[in-house]
C-alpha positions as CSV (number, residue, x, y, z in Angstrom):
1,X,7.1,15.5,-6.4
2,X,3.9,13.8,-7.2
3,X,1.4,12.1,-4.8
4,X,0.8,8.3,-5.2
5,X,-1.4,5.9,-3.1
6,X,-0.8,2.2,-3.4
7,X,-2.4,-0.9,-2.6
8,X,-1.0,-4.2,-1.8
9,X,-2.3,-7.3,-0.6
10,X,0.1,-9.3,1.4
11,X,-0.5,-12.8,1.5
12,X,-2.9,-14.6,4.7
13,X,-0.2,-17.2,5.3
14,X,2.0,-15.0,7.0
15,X,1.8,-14.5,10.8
16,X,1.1,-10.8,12.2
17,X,4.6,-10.0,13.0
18,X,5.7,-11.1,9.4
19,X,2.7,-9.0,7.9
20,X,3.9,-6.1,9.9
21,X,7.8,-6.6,8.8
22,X,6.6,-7.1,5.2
23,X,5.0,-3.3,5.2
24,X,7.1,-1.8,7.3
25,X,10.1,-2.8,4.4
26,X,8.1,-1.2,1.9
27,X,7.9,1.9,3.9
28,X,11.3,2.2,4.3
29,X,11.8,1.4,0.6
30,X,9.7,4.5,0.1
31,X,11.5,6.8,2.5
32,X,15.4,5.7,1.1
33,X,14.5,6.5,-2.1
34,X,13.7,9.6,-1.3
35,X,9.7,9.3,-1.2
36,X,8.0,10.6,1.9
37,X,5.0,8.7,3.7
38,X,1.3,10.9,4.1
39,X,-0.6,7.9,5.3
40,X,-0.8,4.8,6.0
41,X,-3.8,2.3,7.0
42,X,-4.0,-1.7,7.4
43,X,-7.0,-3.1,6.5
44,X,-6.6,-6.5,8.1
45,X,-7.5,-9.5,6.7
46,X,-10.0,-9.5,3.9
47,X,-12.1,-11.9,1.5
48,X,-11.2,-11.2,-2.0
49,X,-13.8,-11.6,-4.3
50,X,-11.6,-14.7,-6.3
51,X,-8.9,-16.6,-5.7
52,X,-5.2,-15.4,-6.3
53,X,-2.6,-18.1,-6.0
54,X,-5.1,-20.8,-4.6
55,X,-6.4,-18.4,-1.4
56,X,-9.2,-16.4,-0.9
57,X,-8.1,-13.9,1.6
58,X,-5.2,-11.2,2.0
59,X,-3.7,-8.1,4.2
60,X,-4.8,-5.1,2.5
61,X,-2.5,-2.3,3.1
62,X,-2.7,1.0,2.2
63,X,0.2,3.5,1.7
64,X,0.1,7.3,0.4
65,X,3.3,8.9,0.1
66,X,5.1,12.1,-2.1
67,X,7.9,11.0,-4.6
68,X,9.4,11.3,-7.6
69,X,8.2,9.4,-10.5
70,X,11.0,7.1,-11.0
71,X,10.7,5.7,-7.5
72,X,7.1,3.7,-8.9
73,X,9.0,1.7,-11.3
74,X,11.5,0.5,-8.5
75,X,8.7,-0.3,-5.7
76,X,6.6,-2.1,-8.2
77,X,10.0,-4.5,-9.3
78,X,10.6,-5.1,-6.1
79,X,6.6,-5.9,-5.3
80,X,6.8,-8.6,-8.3
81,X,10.1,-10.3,-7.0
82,X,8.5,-10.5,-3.5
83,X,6.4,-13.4,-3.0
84,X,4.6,-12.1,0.1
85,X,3.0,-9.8,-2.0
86,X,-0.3,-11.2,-4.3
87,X,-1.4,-8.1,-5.9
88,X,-0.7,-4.4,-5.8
89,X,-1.7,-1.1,-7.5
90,X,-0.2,2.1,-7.5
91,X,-2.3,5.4,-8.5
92,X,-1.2,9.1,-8.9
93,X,-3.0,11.2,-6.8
94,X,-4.5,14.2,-8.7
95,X,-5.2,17.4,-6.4
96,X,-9.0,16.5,-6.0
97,X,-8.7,13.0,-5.3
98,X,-5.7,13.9,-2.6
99,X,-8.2,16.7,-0.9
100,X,-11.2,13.6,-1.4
101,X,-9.2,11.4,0.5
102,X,-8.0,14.3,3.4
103,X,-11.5,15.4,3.8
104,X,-12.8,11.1,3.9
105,X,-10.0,10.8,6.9
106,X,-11.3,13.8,8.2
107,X,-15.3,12.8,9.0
108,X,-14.4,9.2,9.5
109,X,-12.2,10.6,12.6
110,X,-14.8,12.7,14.0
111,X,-17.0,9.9,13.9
């Protein structure tokens, strides 16, 4: 199983129980096809720095979760045929860059 973060900006027209709906359908996407969620954070509502689809701002979510590498292929087809979603990227997570982002998580806590 690999490690993969993604990001996906939702779009601002949606109210704050639809924006929570929309993630939470992702996350289950994730966990029933056999991925398992490490972290999860929502950035609220952000200014992008240009315009997608006519608006200037988005929910930023982020979600890091174990899977196989097949799964990617199926969240990002179902991220294109959703039309909440504006943008997304999905990263593998290489050992450092999982034990960079455990350690960031770690200070911003104890702060």
């Amino acid at each position: 199983m690999n490690r993969y973060e993604t990001v996906f900006i939702l779009t601002p027209v949606l109210s704050e129980e639809q924006t929570k709906e929309a993630v939470k359908v992702y996350e289950d996407f994730i966990t029933s096809n056999g991925g398992a969620i490490k972290h999860k954070e929502f950035w609220g509502l952000k200014k992008m720095a240009y315009q997608i689809q006519k608006k200037s701002n988005g929910f930023y979510n982020l979600v890091e979760f174990e899977a196989q590498g097949d799964l990617i292929q199926k969240l990002e087809i179902a991220f294109k045929r959703d039309e909440r979603i504006m943008r997304f990227l999905t990263v593998r997570m290489e050992k450092d860059h999982v034990a960079f982002a455990e350690k960031t998580r770690r200070l911003a806590a104890k702060a």
